[in-house]
C-alpha positions in Angstrom: 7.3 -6.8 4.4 7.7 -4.1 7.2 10.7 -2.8 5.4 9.6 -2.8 2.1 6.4 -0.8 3.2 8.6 1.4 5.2 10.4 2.1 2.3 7.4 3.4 0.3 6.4 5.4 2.7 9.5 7.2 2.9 9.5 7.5 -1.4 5.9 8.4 -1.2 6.6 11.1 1.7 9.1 12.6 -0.5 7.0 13.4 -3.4 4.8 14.9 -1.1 7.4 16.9 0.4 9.0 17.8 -2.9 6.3 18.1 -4.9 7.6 15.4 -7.3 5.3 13.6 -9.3 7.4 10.3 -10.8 6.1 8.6 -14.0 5.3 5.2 -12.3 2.4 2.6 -13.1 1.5 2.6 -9.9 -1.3 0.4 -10.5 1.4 -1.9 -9.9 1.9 -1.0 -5.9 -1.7 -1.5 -5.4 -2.0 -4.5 -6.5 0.9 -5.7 -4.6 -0.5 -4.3 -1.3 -3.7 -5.7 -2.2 -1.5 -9.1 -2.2 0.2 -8.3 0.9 -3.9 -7.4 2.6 -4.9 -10.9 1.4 -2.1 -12.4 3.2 -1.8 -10.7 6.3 -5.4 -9.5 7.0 -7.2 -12.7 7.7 -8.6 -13.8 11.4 -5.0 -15.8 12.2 -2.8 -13.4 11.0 -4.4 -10.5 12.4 -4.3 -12.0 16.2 -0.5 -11.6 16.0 0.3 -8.0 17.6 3.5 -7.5 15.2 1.0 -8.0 12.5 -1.3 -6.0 13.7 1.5 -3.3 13.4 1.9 -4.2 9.8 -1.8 -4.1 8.8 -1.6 -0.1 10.0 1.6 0.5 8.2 -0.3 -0.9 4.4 -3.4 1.0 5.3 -1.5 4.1 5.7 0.3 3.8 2.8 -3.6 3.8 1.6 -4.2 6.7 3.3 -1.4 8.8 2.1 -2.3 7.8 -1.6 -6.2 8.9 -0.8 -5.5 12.4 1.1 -2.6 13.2 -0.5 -2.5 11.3 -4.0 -3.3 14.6 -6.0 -0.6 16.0 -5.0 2.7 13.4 -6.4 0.4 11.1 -8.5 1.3 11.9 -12.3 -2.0 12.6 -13.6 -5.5 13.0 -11.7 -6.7 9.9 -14.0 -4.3 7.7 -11.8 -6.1 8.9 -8.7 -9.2 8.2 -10.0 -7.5 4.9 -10.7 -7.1 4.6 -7.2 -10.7 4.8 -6.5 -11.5 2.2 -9.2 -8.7 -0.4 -7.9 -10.5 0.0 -4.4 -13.8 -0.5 -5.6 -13.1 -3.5 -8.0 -11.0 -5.3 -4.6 -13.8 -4.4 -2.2 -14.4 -7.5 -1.2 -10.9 -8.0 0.0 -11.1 -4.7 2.0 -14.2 -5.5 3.3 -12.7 -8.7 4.6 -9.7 -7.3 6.1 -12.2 -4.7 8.1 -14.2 -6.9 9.4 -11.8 -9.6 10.3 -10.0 -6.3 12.0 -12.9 -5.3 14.1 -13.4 -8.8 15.8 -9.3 -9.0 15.9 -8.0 -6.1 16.5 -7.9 -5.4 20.4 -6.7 -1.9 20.1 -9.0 -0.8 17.7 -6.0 1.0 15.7 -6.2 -0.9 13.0 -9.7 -0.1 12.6 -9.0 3.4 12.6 -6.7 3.2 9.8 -9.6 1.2 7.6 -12.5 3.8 8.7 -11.4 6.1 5.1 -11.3 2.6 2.8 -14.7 1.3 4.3 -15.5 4.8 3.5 -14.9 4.9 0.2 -16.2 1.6 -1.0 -19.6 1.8 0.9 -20.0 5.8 -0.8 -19.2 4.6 -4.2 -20.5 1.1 -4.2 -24.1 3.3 -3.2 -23.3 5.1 -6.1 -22.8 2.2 -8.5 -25.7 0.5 -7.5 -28.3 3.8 -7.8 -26.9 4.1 -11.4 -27.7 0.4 -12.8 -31.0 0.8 -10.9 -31.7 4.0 -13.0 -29.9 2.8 -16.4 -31.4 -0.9 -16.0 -27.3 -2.1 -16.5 -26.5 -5.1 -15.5 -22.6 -4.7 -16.1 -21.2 -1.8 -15.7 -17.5 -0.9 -18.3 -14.7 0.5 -15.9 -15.2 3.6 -18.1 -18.5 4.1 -16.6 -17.4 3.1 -13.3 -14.1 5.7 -13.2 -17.4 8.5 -14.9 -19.5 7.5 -11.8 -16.3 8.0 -9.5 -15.2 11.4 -10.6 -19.0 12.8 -10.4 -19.0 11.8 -6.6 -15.7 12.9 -5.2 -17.7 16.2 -4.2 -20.2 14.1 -1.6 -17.2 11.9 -0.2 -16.5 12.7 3.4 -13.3 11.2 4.6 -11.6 11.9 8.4 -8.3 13.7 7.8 -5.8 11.5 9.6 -2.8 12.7 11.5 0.9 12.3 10.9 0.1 10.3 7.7 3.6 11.9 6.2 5.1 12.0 9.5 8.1 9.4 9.6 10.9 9.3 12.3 14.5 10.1 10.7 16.2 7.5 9.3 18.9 5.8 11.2 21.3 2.8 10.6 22.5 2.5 14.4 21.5 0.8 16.4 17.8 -0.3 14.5 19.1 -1.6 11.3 22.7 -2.7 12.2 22.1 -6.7 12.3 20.0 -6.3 9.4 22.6 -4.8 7.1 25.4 -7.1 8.9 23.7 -10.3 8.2 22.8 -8.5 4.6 26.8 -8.5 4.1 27.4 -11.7 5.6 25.0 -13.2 2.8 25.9 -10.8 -0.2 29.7 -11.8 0.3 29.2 -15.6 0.5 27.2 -15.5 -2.6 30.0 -13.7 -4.7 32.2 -16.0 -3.5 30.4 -18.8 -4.2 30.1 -17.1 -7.8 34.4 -17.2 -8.3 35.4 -19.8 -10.3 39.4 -20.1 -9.1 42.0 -21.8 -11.7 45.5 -23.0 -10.2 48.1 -20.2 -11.3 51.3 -21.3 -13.1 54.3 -19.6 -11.6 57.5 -19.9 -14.4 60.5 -18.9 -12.3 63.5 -18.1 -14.8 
């Protein structure tokens, strides 16, 4: 997990960087870390320093998609996209906060979370003033996504630092076993992919 999410970061850096906005569904990473939350951010889990590590490394891949999304998402409809996916998981989120603030010793999970908790808790307010005034009981993700983009303007989030900043990638010493045992495994299962026939030598 800490690699994958490692990796995004880096990809998700770059676009910033580069300005580089890929065609990508990326409904599709969020609903993969929103897998990854539900695993790793109950009670249990979340008593374990290392994943305490990894609960900050997901929310800041959150983080970089809320402060910075407008800037490498392809459209501004997947950013409000964002704020939708959030909203319809908040119970998750909510979870994983709240199971972080009795867990989390250091607090720095927490911190990470404060923008999320944010979010759902301004929007969910939102939401709820609207069916009072419209008598809704169900509200369409169109309407939902409307009542999003309306509201950006009263959203006050805490600008995080060194969201995009990521220490310089290096193979030695850190990843060395890694990509040695990688090797190990990658040639043992081509080998065990070789079918080998007895070879006929004809002498003359």
């Amino acid at each position: 997990y800490k690699k994958a999410i490692a990796i995004l970061r880096r990809v998700i850096c770059y676009q910033k960087e580069q300005h580089v906005r890929f065609e990508y569904r990326w409904k599709a990473v969020w609903d993969a870390l929103f897998l990854v939350i539900k695993f790793i951010g109950t009670a249990d889990m979340l008593a374990q320093p290392p994943i305490a590590l990894l609960c900050c490394d997901v929310a800041t891949i959150f983080n970089l998609f809320i402060t910075y999304g407008d800037a490498f998402l392809p459209t501004s409809d997947d950013y409000d996209m964002l704020y939708y996916e959030m909203i319809r998981v908040s119970q998750l989120l909510l979870n994983f906060y709240q199971n972080a603030e009795q867990y989390d010793s250091s607090r720095t999970v927490i911190q990470h979370l404060d923008n999320i908790k944010t979010i759902i808790r301004h929007f969910t307010a939102k939401l709820d003033k609207w069916q009072e005034e419209n008598s809704s009981a169900v509200l369409k993700q169109e309407q939902i996504i409307h009542i999003i983009r309306n509201n950006y303007e009263s959203l006050k989030l805490k600008l995080l630092d060194y969201l995009d900043h990521i220490e310089p990638y290096s193979e030695n010493p850190h990843e060395r076993d890694f990509f040695r045992d990688f090797l190990r495994n990658l040639v043992a299962d081509y080998k065990a992919t070789i079918i080998l026939h007895p070879v006929e030598l004809h002498l003359e």
